[in-house]
N, CA, C and O atoms as a printed pandas DataFrame, in Angstrom:
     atom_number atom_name residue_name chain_id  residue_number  x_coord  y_coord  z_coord
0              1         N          UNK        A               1    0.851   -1.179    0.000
1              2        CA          UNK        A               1    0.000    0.000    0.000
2              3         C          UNK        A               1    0.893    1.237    0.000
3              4         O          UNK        A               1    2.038    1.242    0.452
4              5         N          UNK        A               2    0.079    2.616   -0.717
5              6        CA          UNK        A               2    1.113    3.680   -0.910
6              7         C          UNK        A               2    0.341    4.535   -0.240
7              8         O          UNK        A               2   -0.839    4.336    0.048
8              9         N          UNK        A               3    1.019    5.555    0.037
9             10        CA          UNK        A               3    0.229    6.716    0.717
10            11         C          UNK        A               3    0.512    8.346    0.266
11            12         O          UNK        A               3    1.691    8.685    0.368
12            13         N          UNK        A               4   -0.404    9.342   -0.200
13            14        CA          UNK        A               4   -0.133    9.933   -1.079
14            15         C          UNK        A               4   -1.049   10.973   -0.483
15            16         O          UNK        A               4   -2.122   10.685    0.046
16            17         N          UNK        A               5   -0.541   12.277   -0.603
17            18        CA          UNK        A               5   -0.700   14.038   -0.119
18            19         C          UNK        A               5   -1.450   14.242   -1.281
19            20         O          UNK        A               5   -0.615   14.497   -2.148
20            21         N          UNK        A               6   -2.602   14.271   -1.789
21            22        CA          UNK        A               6   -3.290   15.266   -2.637
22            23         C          UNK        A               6   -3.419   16.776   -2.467
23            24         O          UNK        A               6   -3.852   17.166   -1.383
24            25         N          UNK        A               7   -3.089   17.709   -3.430
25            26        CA          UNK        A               7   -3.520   19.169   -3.215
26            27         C          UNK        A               7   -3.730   19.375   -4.023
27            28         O          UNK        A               7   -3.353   19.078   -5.157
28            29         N          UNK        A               8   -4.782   20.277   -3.360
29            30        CA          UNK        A               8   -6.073   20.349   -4.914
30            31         C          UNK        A               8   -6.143   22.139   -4.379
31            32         O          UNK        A               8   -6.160   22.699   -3.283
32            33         N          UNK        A               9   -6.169   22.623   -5.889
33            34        CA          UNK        A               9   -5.701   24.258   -6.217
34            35         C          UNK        A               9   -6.740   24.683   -6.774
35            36         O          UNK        A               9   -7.007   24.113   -7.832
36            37         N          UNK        A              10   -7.813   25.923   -6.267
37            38        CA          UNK        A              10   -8.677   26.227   -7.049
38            39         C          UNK        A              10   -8.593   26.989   -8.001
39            40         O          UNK        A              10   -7.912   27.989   -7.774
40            41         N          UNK        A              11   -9.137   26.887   -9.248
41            42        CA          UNK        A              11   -8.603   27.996  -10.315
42            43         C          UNK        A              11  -10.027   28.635  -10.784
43            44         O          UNK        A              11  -10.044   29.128  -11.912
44            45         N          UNK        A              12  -11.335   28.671   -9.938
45            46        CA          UNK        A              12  -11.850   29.766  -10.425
46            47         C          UNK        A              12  -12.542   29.818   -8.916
47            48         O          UNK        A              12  -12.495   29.022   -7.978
48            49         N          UNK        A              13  -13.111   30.917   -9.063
49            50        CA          UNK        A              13  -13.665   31.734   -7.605
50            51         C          UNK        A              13  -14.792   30.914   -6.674
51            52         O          UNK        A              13  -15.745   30.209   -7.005
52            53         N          UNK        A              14  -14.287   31.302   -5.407
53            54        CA          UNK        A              14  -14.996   30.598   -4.488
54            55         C          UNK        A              14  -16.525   30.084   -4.808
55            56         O          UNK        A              14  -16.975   28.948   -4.654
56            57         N          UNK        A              15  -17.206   31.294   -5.316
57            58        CA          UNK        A              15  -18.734   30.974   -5.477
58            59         C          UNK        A              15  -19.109   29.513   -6.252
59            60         O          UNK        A              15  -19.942   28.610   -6.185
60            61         N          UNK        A              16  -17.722   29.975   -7.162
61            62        CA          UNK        A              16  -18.388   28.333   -8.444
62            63         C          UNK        A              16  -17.542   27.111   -7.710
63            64         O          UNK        A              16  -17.468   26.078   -8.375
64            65         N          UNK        A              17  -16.828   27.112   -6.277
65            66        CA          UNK        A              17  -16.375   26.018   -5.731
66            67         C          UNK        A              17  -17.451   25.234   -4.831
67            68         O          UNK        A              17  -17.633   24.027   -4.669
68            69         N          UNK        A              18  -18.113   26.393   -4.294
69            70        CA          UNK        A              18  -19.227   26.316   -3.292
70            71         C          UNK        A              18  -20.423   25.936   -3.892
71            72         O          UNK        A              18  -21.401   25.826   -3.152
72            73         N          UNK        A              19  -20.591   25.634   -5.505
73            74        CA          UNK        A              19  -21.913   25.630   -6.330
74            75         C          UNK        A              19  -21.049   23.788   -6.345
75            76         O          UNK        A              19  -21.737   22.869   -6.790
76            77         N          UNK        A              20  -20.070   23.576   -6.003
77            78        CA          UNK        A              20  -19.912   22.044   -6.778
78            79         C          UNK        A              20  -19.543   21.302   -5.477
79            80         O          UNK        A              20  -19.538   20.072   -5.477
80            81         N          UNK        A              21  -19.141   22.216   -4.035
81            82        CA          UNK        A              21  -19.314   21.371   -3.031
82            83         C          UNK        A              21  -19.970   20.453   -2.481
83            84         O          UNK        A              21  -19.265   19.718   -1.788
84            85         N          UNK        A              22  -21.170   20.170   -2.517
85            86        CA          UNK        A              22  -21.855   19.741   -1.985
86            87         C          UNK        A              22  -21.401   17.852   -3.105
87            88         O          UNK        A              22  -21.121   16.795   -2.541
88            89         N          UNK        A              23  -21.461   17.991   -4.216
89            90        CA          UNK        A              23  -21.006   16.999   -4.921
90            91         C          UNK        A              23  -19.174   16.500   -4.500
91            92         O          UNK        A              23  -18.894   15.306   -4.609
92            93         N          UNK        A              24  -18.354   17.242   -4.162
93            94        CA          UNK        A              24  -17.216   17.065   -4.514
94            95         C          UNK        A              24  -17.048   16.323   -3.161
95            96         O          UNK        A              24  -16.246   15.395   -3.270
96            97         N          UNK        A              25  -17.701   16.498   -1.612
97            98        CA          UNK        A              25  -18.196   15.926   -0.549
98            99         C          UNK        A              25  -18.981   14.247   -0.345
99           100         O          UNK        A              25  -18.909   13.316    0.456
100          101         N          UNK        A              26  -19.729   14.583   -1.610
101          102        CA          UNK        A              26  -20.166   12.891   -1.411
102          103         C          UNK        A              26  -19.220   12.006   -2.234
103          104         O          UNK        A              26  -19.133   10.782   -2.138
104          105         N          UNK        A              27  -18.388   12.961   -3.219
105          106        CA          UNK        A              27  -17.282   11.906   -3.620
106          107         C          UNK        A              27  -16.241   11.596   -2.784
107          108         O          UNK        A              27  -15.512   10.608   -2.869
108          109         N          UNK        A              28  -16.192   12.620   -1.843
109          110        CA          UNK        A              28  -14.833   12.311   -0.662
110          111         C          UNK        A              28  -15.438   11.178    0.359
111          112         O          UNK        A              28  -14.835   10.268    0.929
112          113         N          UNK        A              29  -16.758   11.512    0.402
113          114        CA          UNK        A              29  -17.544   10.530    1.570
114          115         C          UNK        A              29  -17.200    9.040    0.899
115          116         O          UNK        A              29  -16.602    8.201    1.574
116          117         N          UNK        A              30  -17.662    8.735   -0.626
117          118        CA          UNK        A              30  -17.784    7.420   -0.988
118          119         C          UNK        A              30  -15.992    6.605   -0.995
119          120         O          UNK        A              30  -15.773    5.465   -0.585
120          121         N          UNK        A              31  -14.952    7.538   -1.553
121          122        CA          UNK        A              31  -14.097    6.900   -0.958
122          123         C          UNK        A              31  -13.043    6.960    0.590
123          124         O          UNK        A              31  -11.854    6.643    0.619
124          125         N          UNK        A              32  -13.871    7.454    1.789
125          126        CA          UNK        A              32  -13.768    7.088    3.052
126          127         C          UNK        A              32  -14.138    5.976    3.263
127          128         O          UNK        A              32  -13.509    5.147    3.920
128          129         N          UNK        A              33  -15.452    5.768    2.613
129          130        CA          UNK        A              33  -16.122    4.200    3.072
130          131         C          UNK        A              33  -15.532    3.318    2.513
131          132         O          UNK        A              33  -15.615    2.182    2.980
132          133         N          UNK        A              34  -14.722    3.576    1.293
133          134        CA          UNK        A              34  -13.711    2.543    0.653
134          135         C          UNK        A              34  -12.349    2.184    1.709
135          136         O          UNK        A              34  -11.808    1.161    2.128
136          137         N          UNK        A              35  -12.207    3.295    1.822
137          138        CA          UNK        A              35  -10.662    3.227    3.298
138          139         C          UNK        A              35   -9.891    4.094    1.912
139          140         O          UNK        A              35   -8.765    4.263    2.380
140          141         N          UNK        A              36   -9.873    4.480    1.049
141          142        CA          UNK        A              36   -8.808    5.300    0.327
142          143         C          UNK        A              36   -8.613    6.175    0.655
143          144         O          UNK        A              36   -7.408    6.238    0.897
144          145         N          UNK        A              37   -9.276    7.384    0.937
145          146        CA          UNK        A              37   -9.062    8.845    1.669
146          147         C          UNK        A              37   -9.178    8.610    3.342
147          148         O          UNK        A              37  -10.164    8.090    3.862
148          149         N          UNK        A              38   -8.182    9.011    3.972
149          150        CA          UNK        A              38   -7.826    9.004    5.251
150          151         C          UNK        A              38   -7.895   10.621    5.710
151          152         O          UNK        A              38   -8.084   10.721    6.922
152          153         N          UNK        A              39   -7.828   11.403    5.285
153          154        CA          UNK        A              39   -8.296   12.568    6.195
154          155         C          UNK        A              39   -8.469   13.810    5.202
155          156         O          UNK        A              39   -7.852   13.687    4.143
156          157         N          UNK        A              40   -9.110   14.834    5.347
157          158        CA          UNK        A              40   -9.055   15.600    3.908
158          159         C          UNK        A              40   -9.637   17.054    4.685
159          160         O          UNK        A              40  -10.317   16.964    5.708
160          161         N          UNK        A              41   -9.356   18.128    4.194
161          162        CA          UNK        A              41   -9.839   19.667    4.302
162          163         C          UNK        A              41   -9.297   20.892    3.663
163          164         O          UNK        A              41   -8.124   20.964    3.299
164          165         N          UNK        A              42  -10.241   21.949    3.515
165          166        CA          UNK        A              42   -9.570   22.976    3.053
166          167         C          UNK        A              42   -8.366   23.297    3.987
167          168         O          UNK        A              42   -8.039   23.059    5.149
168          169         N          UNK        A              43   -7.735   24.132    2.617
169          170        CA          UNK        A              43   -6.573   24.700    2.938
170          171         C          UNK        A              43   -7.060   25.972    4.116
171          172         O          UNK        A              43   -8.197   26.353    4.397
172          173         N          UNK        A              44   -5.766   26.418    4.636
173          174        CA          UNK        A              44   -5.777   28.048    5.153
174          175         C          UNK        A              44   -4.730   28.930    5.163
175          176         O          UNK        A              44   -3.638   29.015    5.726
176          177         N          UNK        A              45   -5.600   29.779    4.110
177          178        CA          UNK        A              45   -6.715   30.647    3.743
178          179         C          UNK        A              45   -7.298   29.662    2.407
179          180         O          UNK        A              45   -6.537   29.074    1.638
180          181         N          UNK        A              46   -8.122   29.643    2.360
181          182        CA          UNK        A              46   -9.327   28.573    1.322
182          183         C          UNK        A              46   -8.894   28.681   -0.037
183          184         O          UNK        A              46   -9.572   29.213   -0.916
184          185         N          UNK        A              47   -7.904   28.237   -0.187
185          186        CA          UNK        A              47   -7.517   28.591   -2.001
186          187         C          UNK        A              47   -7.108   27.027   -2.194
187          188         O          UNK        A              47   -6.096   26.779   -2.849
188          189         N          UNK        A              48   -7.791   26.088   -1.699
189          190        CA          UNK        A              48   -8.055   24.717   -2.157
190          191         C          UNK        A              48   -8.109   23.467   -1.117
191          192         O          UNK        A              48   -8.718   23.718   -0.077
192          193         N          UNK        A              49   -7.720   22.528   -1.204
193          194        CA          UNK        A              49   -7.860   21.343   -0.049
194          195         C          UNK        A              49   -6.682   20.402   -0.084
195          196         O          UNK        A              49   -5.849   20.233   -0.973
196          197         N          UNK        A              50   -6.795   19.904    0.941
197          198        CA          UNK        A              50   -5.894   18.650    0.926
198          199         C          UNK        A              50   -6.427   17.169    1.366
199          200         O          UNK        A              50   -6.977   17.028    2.458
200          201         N          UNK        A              51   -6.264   16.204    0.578
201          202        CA          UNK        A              51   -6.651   14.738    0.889
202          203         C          UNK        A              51   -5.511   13.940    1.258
203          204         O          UNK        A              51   -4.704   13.783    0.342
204          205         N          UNK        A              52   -5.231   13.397    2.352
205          206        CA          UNK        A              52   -4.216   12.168    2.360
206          207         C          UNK        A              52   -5.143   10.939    2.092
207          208         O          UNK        A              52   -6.273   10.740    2.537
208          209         N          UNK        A              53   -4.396   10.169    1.263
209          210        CA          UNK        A              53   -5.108    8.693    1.004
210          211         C          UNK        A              53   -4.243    7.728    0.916
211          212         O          UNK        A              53   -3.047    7.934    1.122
212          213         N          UNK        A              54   -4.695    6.614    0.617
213          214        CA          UNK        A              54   -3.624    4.979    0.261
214          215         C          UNK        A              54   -4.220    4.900   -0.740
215          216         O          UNK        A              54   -5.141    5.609   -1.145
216          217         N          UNK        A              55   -3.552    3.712   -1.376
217          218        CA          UNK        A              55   -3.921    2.933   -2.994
218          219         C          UNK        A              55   -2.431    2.228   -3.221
219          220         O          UNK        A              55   -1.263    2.471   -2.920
220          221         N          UNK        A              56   -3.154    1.242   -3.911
221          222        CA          UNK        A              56   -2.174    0.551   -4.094
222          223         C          UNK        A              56   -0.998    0.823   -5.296
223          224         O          UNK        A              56    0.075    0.247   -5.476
224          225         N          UNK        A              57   -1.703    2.046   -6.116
225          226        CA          UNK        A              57   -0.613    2.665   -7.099
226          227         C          UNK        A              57   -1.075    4.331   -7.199
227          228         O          UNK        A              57   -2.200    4.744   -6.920
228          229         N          UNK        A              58    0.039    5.144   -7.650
229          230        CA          UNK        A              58   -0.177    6.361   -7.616
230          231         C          UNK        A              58   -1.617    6.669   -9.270
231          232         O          UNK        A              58   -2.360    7.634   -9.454
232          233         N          UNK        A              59   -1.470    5.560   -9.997
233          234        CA          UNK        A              59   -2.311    5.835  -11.222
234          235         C          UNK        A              59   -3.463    5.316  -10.913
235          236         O          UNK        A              59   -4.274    5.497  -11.822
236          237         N          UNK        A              60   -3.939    4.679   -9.914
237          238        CA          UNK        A              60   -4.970    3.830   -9.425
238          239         C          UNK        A              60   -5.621    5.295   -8.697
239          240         O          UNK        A              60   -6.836    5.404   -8.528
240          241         N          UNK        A              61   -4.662    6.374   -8.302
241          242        CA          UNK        A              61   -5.583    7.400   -7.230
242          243         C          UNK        A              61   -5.977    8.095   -8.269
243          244         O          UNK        A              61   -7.154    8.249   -8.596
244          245         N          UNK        A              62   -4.588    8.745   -9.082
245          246        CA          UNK        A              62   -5.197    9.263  -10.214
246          247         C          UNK        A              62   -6.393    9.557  -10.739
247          248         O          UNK        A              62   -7.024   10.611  -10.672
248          249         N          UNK        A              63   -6.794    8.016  -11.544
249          250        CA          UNK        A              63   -8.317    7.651  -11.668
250          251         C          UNK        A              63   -9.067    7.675  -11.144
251          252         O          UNK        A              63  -10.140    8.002  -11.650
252          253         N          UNK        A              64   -8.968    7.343   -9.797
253          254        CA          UNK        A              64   -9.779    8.100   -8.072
254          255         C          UNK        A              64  -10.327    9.270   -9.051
255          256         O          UNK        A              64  -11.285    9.212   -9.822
256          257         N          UNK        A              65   -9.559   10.205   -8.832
257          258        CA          UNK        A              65   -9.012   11.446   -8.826
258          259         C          UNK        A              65   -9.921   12.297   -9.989
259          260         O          UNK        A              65  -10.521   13.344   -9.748
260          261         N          UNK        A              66   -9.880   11.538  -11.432
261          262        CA          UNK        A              66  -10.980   11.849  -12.112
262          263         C          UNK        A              66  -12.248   11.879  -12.302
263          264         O          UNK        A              66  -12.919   12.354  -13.219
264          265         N          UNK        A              67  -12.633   11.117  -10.984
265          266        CA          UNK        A              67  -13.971   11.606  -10.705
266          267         C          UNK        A              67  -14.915   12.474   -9.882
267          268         O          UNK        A              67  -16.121   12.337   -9.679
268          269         N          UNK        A              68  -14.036   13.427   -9.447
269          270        CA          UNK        A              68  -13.978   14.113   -8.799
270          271         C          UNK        A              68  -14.504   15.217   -9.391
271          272         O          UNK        A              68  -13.828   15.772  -10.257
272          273         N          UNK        A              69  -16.087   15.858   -8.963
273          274        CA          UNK        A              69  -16.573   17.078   -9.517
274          275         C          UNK        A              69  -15.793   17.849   -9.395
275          276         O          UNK        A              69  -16.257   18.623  -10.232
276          277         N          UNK        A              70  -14.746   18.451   -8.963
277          278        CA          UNK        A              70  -14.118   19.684   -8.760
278          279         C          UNK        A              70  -12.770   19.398  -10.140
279          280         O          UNK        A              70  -12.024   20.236  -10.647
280          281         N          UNK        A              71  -12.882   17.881  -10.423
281          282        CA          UNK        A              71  -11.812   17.961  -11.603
282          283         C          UNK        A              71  -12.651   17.586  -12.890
283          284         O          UNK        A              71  -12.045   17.866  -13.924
284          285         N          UNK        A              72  -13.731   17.096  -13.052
285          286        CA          UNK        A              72  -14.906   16.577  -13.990
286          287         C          UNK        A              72  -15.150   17.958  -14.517
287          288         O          UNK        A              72  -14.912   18.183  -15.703
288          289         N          UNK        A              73  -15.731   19.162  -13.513
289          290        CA          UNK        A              73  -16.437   20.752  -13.881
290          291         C          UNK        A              73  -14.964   21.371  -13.873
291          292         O          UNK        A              73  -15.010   22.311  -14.666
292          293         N          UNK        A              74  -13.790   21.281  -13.385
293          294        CA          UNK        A              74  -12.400   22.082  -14.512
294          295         C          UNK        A              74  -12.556   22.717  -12.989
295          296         O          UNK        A              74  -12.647   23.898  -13.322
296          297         N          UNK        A              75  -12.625   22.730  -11.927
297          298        CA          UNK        A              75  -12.706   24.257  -10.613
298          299         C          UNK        A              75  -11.467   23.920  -10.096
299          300         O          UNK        A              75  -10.934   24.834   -9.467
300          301         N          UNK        A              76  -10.505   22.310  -10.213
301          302        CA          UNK        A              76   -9.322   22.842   -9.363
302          303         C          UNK        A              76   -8.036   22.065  -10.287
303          304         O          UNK        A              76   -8.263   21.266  -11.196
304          305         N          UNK        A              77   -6.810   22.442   -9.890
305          306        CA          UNK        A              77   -5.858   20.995  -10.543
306          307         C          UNK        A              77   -5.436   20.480   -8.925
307          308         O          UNK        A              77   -5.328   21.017   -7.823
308          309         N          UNK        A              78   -5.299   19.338   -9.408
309          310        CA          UNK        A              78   -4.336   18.166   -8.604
310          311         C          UNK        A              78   -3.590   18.063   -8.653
311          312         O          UNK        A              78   -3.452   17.917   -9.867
312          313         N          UNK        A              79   -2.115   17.940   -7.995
313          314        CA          UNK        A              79   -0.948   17.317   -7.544
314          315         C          UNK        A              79   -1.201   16.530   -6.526
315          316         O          UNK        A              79   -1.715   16.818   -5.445
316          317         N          UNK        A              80   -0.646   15.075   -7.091
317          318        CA          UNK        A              80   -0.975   13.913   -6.397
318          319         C          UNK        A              80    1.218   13.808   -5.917
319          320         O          UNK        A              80    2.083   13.858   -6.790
320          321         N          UNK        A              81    1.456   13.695   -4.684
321          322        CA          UNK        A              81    2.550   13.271   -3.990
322          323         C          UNK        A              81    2.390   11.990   -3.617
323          324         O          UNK        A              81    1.392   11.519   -3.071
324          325         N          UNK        A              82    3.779   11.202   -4.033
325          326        CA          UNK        A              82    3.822    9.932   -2.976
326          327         C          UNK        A              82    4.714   10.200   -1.989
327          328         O          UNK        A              82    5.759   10.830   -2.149
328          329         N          UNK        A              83    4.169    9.553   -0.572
329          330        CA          UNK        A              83    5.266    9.642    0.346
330          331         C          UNK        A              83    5.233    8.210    1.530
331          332         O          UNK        A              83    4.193    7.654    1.885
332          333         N          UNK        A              84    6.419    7.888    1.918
333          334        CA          UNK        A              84    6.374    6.930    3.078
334          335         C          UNK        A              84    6.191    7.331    4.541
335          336         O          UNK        A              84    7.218    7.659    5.135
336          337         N          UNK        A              85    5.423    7.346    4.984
337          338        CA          UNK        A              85    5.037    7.650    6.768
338          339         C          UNK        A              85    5.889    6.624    6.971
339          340         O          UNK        A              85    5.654    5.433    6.767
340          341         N          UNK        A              86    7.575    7.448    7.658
341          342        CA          UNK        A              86    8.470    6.639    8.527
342          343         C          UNK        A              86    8.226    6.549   10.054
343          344         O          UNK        A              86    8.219    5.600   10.839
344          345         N          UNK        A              87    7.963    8.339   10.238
345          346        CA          UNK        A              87    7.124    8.706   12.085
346          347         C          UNK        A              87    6.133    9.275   11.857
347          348         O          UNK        A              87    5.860    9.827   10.791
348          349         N          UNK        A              88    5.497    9.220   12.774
349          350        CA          UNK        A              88    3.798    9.464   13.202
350          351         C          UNK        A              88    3.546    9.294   14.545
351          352         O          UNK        A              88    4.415    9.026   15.375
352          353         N          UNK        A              89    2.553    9.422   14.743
353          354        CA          UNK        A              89    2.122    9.448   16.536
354          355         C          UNK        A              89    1.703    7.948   16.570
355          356         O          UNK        A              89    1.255    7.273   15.644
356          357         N          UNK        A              90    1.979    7.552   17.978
357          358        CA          UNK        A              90    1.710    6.136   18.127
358          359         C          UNK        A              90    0.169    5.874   17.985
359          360         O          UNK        A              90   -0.359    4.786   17.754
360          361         N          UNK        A              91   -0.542    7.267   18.198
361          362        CA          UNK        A              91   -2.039    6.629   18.108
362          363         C          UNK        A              91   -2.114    6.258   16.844
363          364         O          UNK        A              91   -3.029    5.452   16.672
364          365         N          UNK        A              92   -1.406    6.571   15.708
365          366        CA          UNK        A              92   -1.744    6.343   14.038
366          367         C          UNK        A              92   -1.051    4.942   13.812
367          368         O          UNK        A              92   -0.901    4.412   12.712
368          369         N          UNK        A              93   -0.668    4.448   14.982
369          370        CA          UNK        A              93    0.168    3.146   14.080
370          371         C          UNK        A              93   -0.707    1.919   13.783
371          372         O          UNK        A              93   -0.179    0.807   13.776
372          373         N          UNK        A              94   -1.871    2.050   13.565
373          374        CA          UNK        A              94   -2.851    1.436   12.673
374          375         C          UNK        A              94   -3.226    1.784   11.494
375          376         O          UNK        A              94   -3.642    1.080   10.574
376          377         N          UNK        A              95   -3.017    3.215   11.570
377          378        CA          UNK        A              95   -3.247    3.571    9.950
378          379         C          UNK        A              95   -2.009    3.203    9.242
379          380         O          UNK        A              95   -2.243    2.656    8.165
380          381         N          UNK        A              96   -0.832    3.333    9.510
381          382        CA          UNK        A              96    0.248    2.502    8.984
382          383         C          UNK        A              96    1.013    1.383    9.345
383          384         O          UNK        A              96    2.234    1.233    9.374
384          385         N          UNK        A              97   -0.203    0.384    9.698
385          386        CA          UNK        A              97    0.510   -1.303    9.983
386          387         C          UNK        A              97    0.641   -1.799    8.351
387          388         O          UNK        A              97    0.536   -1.015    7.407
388          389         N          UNK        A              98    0.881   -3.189    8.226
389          390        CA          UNK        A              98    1.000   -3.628    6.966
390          391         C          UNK        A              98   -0.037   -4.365    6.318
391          392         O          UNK        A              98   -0.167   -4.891    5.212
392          393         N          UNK        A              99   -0.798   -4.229    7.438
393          394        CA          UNK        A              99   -2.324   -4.570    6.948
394          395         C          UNK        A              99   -3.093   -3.627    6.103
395          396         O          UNK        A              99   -3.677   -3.954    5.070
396          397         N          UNK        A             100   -3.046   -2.111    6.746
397          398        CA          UNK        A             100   -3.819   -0.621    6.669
398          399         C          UNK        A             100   -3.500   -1.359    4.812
399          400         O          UNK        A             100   -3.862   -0.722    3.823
């Protein structure tokens, strides 16, 4: 399993982010219930969001990734990062056993 920093950049104005929220939310909801997205929120100051997730390949999130109203309606780009969680807090060492 890989684990990967999404940041997502808005490129047109809040109003038309807030017209596709409510969609771009039940797509974050449906893959929580999958276990792929592990924690996610706007940035601060609100000029986009961040998702940490797993998958088993960075092109597997990707495709995640394209279904995503906020990348389907053109409102943000993505940079997808891979990275290895070496430290973390001991309460997280379930989210990175070799099971997670």
């Amino acid at each position: 399993m890989s684990y990967f920093i999404v940041s997502i950049t808005y490129k047109v104005p809040l109003k038309t982010v807030d017209h596709h929220l409510p969609a771009h939310i039940d797509f974050l909801d449906r893959y929580f219930e999958k276990g792929i997205f592990l924690f996610a929120g706007p940035q601060v100051p609100r000029a986009g969001g961040i998702i940490f997730a797993k998958a088993e390949t960075k092109e597997q999130l990707e495709k995640i990734l394209t279904e995503d109203p906020f990348h389907t309606e053109d409102v943000a780009n993505f940079e997808v990062t891979e990275m290895n969680p070496r430290k973390y807090h001991p309460d997280l060492k379930t989210l990175f056993s070799p099971s997670s």
